[in-house]
KOLFITI-988821 format. One record per residue (C-alpha): x, y, z; residue in one letter; residue number from 1. Coordinates in steps of 0.1 Angstrom, whole numbers, padded with zeros to 4 digits. Example, Ala and Ser with C-alpha at 12.3 -4.5 7.8 and 13.67 -1.06 7.14 Angstrom:
BEGIN
KESE    px    py    pz code pos
KESE  0123 -0045  0078    A   1
KESE  0137 -0011  0071    S   2
This chain:
BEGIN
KESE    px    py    pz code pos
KESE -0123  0448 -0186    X   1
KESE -0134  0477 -0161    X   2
KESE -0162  0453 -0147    X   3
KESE -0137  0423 -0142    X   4
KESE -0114  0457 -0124    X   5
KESE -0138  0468 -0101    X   6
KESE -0150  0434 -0091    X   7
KESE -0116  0426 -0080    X   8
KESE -0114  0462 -0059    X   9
KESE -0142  0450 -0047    X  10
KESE -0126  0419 -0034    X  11
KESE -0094  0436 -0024    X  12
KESE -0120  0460 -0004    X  13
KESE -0140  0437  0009    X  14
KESE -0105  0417  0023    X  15
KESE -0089  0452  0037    X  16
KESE -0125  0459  0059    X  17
KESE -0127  0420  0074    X  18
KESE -0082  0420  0081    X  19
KESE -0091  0456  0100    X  20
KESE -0123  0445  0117    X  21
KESE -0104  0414  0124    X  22
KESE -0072  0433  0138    X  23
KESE -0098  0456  0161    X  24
KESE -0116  0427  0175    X  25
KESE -0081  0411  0182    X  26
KESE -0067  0445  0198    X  27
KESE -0103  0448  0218    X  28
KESE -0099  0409  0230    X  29
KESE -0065  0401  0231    X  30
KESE -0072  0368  0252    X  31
KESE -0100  0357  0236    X  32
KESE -0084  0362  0203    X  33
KESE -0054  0343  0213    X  34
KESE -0075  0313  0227    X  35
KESE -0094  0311  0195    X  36
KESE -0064  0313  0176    X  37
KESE -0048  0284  0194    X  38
KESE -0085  0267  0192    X  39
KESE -0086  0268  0157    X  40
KESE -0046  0257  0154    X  41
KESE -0058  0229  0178    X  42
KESE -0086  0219  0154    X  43
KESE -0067  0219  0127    X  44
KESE -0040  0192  0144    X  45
KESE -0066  0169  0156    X  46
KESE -0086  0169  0123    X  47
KESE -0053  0158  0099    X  48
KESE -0045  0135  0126    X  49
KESE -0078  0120  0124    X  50
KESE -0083  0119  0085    X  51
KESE -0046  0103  0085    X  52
KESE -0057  0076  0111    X  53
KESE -0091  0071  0092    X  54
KESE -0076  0066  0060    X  55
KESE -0052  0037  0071    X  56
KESE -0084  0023  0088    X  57
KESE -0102  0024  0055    X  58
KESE -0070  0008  0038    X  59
KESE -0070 -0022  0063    X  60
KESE -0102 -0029  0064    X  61
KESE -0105 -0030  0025    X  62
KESE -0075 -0052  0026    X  63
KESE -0096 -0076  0051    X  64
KESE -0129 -0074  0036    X  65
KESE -0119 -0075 -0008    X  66
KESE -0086 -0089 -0013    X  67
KESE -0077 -0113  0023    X  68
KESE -0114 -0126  0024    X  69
KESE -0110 -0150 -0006    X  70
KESE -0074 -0167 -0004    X  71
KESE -0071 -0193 -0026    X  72
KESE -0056 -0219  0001    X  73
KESE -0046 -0223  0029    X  74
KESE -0012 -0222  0024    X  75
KESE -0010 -0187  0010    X  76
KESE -0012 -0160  0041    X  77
KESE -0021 -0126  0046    X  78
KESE  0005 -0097  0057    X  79
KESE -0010 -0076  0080    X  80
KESE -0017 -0039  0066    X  81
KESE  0005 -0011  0067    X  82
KESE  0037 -0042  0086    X  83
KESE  0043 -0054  0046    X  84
KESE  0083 -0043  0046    X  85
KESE  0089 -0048  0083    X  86
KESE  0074 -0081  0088    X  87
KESE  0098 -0093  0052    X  88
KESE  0125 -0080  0069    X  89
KESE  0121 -0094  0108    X  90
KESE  0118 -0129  0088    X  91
KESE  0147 -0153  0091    X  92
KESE  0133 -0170  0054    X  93
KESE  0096 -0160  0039    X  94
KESE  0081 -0166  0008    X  95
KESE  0062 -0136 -0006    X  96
KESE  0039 -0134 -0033    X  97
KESE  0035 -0099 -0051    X  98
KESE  0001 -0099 -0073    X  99
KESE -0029 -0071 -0080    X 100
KESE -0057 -0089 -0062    X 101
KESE -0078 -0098 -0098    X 102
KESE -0068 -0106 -0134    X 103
KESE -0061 -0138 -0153    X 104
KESE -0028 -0141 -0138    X 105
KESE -0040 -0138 -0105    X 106
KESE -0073 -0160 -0110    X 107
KESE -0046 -0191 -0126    X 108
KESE -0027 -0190 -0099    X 109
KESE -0055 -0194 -0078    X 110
KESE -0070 -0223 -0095    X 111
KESE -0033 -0237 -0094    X 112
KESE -0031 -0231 -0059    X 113
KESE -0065 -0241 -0052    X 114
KESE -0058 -0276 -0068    X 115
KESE -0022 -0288 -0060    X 116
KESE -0021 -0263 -0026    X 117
KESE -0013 -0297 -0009    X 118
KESE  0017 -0304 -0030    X 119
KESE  0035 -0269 -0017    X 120
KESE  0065 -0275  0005    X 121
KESE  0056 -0243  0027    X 122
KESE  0033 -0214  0029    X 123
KESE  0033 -0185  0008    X 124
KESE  0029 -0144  0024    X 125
KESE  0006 -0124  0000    X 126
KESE  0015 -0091 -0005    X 127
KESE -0014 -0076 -0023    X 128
KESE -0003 -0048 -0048    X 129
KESE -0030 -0021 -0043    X 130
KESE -0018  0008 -0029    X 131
KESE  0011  0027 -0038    X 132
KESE  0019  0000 -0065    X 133
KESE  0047  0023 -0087    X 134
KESE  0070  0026 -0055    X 135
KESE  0064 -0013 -0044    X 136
KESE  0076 -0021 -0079    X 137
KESE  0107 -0002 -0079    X 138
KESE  0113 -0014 -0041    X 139
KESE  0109 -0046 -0048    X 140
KESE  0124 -0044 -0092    X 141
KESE  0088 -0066 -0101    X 142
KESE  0056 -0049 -0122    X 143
KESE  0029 -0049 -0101    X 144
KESE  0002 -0059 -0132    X 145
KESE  0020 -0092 -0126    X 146
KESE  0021 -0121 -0102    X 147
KESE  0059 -0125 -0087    X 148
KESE  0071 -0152 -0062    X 149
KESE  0100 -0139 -0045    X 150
KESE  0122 -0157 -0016    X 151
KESE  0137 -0137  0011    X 152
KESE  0164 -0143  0032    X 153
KESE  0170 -0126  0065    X 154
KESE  0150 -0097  0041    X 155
KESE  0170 -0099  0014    X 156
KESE  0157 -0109 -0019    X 157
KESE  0173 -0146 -0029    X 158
KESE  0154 -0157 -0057    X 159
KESE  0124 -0152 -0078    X 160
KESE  0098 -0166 -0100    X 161
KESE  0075 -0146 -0123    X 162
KESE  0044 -0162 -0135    X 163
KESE  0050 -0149 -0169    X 164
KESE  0080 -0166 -0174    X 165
KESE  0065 -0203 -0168    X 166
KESE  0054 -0216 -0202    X 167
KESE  0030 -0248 -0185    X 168
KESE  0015 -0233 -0156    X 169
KESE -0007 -0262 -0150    X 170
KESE  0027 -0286 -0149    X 171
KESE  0055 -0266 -0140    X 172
KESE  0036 -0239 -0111    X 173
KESE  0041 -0259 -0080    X 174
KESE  0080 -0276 -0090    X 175
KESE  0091 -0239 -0090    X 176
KESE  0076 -0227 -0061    X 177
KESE  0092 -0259 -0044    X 178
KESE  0126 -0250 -0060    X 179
KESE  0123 -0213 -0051    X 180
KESE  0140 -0216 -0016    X 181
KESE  0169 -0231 -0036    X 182
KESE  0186 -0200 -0043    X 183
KESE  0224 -0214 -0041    X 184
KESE  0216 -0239 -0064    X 185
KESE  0205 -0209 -0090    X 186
KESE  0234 -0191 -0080    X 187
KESE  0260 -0221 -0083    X 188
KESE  0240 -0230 -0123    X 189
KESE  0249 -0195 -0137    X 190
C-alpha cells in the first residue's frame, strides 16, 4: 500500500512541476502562449470536423459500394445517404421499402422481385437498415431484422405490408405491393 502511495505522489509531483513550468513559460511568453493555445483549440475544431465529415463519407460510400450495388430490379431505387427522412417527406406519394441488406427475407424478396419486377405497378425506394437501426424502427414502428413495405403520403405513413405476414410469397408478393397505394380502401374494410 505505501508503494501504490508514493507512486501516486509521485504523479501528483510530477503534475505540480509540469502545471508550474507550464504557468512560467506562459508568464515568460504571454503571446506565444496565447497563440498556441488558440492553435491547439483551432486543431482540435478542424480535426472533429474532419473525422465527422469522414465518417459520413465512409457511410455513403459503403452504402454505394455493399448494399446499392446489387439491387434486385430495376424498379426498386436507392435513397441517397444521409436525405432518407427528408426525401420521404418532400414526396407527394413514395413507396419505401425498409429491410437489413442480407438475410432470407431480404434474399426472397429479391428473387421475387427479380422475377415478377415487370408485374409492379411502380417503383419501390430502398431504405437500407444499417445504421442507427433501433431509432429507424421506433421512427418508422417496423423491426429492422425484417423487410417492411410501407406507402407514404405527402410523408405520412398510409399503409403497410410486412413480409412476414404473407403466407405465399411466391403468389401473393407482387398483388400486395400493387394494393399498397390503396390505403382508403384498407381504411374503408376495417
Amino acid at each position: 500500500m505505501d508503494r501504490i502511495n508514493s507512486v501516486f505522489g509521485d504523479i501528483r509531483q510530477g503534475a505540480r512541476e509540469f502545471l508550474q513550468d507550464l504557468e512560467n513559460w506562459f508568464n515568460q511568453n504571454q503571446r506565444r502562449g496565447i497563440l498556441t493555445f488558440v492553435g491547439i483549440l483551432l486543431f482540435v475544431a478542424v480535426f472533429s470536423v474532419s473525422m465527422m465529415t469522414a465518417q459520413g463519407n465512409i457511410r455513403e460510400s459503403e452504402y454505394e459500394e455493399i448494399v446499392f450495388s446489387d439491387l434486385a430490379t430495376d424498379r426498386l431505387k436507392s435513397i441517397p445517404y444521409g436525405t432518407e427522412d427528408q426525401f420521404i417527406k418532400k414526396q407527394k406519394a413514395v413507396s419505401v421499402m425498409f429491410a437489413p441488406p442480407h438475410g432470407s427475407q431480404r434474399a426472397k424478396t429479391d428473387e421475387i422481385l427479380t422475377k415478377k419486377g415487370n408485374e409492379l405497378n411502380r417503383d419501390f425506394y430502398y431504405y437500407p437498415l444499417v445504421y442507427d437501426t433501433v431509432n429507424i424502427g421506433e421512427r418508422y414502428d417496423l423491426d429492422p431484422t425484417k423487410v417492411t413495405f410501407v406507402f407514404f403520403e405527402a410523408g405520412e405513413e398510409k399503409n403497410r405490408v410486412e413480409l412476414a405476414d404473407i403466407d405465399d410469397l411466391n403468389s401473393s408478393l407482387i398483388p400486395e405491393l400493387n394494393r399498397l397505394t390503396m390505403w382508403n380502401i384498407k381504411t374503408i374494410e376495417e
